[in-house]
C-alpha positions in Angstrom: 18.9 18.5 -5.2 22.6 20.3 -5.2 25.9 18.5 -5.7 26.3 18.4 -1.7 23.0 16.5 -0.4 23.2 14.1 -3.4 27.3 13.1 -2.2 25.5 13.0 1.4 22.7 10.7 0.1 24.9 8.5 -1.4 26.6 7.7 1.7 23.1 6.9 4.0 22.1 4.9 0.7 25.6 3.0 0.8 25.0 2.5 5.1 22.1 1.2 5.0 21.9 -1.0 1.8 25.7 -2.1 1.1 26.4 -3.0 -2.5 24.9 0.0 -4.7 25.2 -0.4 -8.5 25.5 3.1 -10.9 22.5 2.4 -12.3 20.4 2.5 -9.2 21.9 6.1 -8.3 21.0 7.3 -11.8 17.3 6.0 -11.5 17.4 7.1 -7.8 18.3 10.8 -8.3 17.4 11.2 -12.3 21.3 11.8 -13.3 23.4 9.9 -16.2 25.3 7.2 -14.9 29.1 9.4 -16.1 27.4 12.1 -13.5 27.6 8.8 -11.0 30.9 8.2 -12.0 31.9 11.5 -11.1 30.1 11.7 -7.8 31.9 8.2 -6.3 35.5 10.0 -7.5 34.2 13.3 -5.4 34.0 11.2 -2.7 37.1 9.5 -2.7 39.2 12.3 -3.2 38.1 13.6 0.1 38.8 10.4 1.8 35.6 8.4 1.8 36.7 4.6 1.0 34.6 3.2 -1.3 35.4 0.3 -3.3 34.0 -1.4 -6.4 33.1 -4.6 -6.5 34.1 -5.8 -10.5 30.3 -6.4 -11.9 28.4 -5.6 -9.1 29.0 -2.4 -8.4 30.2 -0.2 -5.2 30.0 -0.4 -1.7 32.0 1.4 1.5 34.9 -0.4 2.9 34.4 -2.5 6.4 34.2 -0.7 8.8 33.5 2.5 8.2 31.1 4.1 9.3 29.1 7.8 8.9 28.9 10.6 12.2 25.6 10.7 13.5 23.2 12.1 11.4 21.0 15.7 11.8 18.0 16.9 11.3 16.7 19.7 8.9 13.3 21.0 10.5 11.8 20.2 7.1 12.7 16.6 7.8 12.0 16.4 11.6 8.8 17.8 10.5 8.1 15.1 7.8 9.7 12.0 10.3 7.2 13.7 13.1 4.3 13.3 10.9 4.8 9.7 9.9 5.2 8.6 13.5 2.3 10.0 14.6 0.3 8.9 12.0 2.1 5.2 12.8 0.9 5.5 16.3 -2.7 6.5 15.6 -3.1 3.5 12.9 -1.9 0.9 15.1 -2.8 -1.4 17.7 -0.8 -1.5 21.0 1.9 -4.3 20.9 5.7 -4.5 20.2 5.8 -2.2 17.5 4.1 0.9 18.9 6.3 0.3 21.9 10.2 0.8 19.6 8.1 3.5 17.7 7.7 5.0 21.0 11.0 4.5 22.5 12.6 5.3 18.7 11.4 9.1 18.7 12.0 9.8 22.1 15.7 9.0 20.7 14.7 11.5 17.9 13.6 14.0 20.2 17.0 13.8 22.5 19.0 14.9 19.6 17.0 17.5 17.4 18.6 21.1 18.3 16.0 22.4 20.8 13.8 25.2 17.8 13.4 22.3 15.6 12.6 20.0 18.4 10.0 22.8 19.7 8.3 23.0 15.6 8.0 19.5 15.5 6.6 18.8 18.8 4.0 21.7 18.1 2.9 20.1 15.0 2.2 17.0 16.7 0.1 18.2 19.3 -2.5 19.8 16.8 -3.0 16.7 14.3 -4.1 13.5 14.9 -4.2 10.3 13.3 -7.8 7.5 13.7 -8.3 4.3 12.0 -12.2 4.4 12.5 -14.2 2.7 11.2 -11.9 0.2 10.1 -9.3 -1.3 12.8 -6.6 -0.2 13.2 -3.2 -1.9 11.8 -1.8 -4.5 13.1 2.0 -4.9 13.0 2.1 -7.7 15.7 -0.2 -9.8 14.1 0.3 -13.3 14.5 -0.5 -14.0 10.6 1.6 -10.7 9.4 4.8 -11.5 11.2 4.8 -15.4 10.0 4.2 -14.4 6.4 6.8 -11.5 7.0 9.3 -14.7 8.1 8.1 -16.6 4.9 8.9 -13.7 2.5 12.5 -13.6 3.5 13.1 -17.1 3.9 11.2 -17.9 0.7 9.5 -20.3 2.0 6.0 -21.7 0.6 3.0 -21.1 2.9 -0.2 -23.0 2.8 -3.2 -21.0 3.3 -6.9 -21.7 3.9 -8.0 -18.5 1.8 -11.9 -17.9 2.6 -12.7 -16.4 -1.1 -15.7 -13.9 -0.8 -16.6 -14.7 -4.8 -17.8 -18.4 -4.6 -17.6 -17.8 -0.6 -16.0 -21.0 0.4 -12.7 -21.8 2.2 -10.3 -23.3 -0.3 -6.9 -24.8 0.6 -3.7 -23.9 -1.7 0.2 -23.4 -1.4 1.3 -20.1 -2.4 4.8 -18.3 -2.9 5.0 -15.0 -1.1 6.8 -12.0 -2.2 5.1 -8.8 -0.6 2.5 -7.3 1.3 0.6 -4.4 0.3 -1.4 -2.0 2.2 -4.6 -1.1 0.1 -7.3 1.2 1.5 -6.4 0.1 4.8 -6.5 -3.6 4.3 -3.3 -5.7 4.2 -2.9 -7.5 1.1 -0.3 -10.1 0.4 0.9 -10.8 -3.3 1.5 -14.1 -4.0 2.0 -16.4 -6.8 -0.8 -19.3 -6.5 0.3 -22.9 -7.0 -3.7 -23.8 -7.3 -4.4 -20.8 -10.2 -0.9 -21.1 -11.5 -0.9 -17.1 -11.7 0.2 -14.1 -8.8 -2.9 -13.2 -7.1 -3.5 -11.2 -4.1 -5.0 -11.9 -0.5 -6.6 -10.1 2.4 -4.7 -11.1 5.5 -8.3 -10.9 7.3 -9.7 -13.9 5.0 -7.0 -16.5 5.8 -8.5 -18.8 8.8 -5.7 -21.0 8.6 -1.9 -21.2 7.5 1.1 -23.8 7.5 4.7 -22.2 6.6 6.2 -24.9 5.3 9.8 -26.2 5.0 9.7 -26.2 1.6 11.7 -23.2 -0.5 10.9 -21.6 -3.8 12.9 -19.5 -6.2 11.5 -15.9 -6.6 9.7 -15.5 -9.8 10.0 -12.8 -11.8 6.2 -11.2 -11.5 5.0 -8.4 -14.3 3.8 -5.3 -13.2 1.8 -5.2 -9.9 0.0 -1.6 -10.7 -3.1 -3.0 -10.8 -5.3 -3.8 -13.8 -8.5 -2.9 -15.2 -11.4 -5.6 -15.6 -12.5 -6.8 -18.8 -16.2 -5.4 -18.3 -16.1 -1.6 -18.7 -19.4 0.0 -15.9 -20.7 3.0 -17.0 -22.8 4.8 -13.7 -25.3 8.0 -13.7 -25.1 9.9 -10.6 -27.5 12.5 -9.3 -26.2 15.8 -9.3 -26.8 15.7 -5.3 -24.2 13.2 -4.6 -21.8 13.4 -7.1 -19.5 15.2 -4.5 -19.6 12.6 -2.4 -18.8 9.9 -4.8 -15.6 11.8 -5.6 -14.7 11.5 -1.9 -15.6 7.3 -1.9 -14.8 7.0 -5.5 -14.5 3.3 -6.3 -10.5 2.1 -7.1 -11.9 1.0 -10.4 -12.8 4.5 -11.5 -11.7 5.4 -15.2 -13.2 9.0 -15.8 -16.5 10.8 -15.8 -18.2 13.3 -17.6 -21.7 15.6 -17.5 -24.7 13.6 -18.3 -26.4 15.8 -21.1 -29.2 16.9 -19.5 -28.1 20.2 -18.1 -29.2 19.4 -14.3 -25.2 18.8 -12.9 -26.0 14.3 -12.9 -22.6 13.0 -14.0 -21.4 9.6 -16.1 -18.8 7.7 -14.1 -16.8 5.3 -16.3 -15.2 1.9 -14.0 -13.9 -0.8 -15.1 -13.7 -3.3 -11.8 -11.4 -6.2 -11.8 -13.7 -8.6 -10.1 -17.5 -9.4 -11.1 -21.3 -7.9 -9.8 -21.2 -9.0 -6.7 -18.2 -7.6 -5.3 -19.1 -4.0 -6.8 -22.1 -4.2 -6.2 -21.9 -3.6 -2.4 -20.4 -0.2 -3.1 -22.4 0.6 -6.1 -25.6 0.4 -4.2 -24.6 2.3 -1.1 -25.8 5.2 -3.7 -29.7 4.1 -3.5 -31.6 5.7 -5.8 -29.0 7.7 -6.7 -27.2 5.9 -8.8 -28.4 4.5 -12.4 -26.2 1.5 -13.8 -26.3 2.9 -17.7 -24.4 -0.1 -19.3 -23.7 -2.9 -19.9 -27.4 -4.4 -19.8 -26.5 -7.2 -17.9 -25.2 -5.3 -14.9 -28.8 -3.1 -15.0 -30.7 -6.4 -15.2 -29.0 -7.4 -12.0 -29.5 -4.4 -10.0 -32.8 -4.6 -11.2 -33.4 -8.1 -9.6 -31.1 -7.1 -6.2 -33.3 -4.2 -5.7 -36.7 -6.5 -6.6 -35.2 -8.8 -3.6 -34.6 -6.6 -1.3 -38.1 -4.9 -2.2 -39.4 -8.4 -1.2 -37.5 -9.0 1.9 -38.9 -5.9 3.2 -42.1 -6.7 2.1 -42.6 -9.7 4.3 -44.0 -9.7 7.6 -41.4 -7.9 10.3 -40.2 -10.6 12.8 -40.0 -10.0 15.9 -36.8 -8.9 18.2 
């Protein structure tokens, strides 16, 4: 990025967030904090006022405020795309609505060959949710945790846990959602398991927000975190294309099985136990060989001896 479109990013970054400390330009642009220093005089001396705030860093005087912004068609381009693909992933509601109404605003003010490049690209791509629904950004549950998170305010939830499958009632300290795979997940420190854990929005049944406050913890990294148990997994030469395109989020590596035919080792290392692999693990069939640890071969052995039996029983009746 050149001298010019960094001094102009500074000022949207000062618009839209207020206080900004020289540290969070360094990390933001990858500069030393003297080249920040440098950058904030630039922009004085041609008349921007900016003022620093002793210990907390800078910000631009009341009331001033930035001309209306333009478009590069790389941008319009890139703004285009994530509208459309907001509009295909969500339900119809409020949200979809202001997305709506906000690029018609877009459109209006892009300089007519830009305007004509982006609305080309978005008639030839589209955006589905299938199989899984689409998002929800009206959601009853989403907005009142939303609240909760900027208020601080604990929430108690009725979580339905699919491990021991059983509704369990805790209070929990909200901090973020996450989207994961399509799922909305919110992080949360647990009062019940004293430790941050994460929940599907689409397994609480019930929630209270209550009047009650917390005090934002500070919570270690959230990339998440291999398991304990480490799965190794042979897979047949004739699907191991396809595993690459539904590999598994716990996936660690793989490697050629030596045996010359093109079967692969897949190395995983899941965060949760057997049962809540297991569902993708034997979507493989016959496929798929569970190479170690023993334990998890024994129980694939006695899930497929059970479903063996199930089938072997006399077919009821529609």
């Amino acid at each position: 990025m050149n001298r010019v479109d960094r001094l102009m990013a500074y000022l949207l970054l000062f618009q839209s967030r207020g206080l900004m400390r020289a540290q969070d330009f360094a990390a933001r642009f990858e500069i030393s904090e003297r080249t920040v220093y440098r950058d904030v005089q630039a922009l004085c001396e041609v008349g921007v006022p900016i003022t620093a705030v002793p210990g907390e860093g800078y910000r631009l005087m009341e009331g001033y405020y930035l001309p209306p912004i333009s478009f590069t068609s790389e941008e319009a381009r890139a703004l285009f795309l994530a509208v459309s693909m907001l509009d295909g992933f969500t339900t119809d509601g409020p949200t979809k609505t202001a997305v709506t109404a906000a690029l018609d605003k877009i459109r209006a003010v892009l300089p007519a060959r830009t305007r004509r490049q982006a609305e080309a690209l978005q008639a030839i791509i589209r955006f589905y949710a299938f199989p899984a629904p689409p998002l929800n950004f009206d959601n009853a549950v989403f907005l009142k945790l939303q609240q909760a998170i900027h208020e601080h305010r604990v929430v108690r939830l009725h979580y339905h846990a699919q491990r021991r499958n059983e509704v369990t009632e805790r209070d929990v300290e909200p901090y973020e959602f996450v989207l994961l795979d399509k799922v909305w997940m919110l992080q949360a420190y647990c009062r019940l398991r004293q430790a941050p854990r994460a929940f599907r929005l689409d397994r609480i049944d019930r929630l209270l927000v209550k009047a009650e406050t917390f005090t934002p913890r500070h919570i270690p990294s959230r990339e998440p975190q291999p398991g304990p148990v480490q799965v190794v997994v042979r897979f047949d030469q004739t699907v191991v294309r396809w595993v690459r395109e539904k590999q598994h989020f716990s996936f660690v590596e793989e490697r050629p099985f030596p045996n010359h035919t093109g079967d692969v080792l897949m190395t995983y290392r899941p965060s949760g136990n057997f049962d809540q692999f297991a569902p993708w693990l034997l979507s493989w069939g016959e496929q798929m060989e569970v190479v170690e640890p023993v334990e998890w071969r024994g129980m694939v052995r006695e899930t497929a001896v059970a479903m063996a039996n199930r089938h072997a029983a006399v077919k009821h009746s529609a």
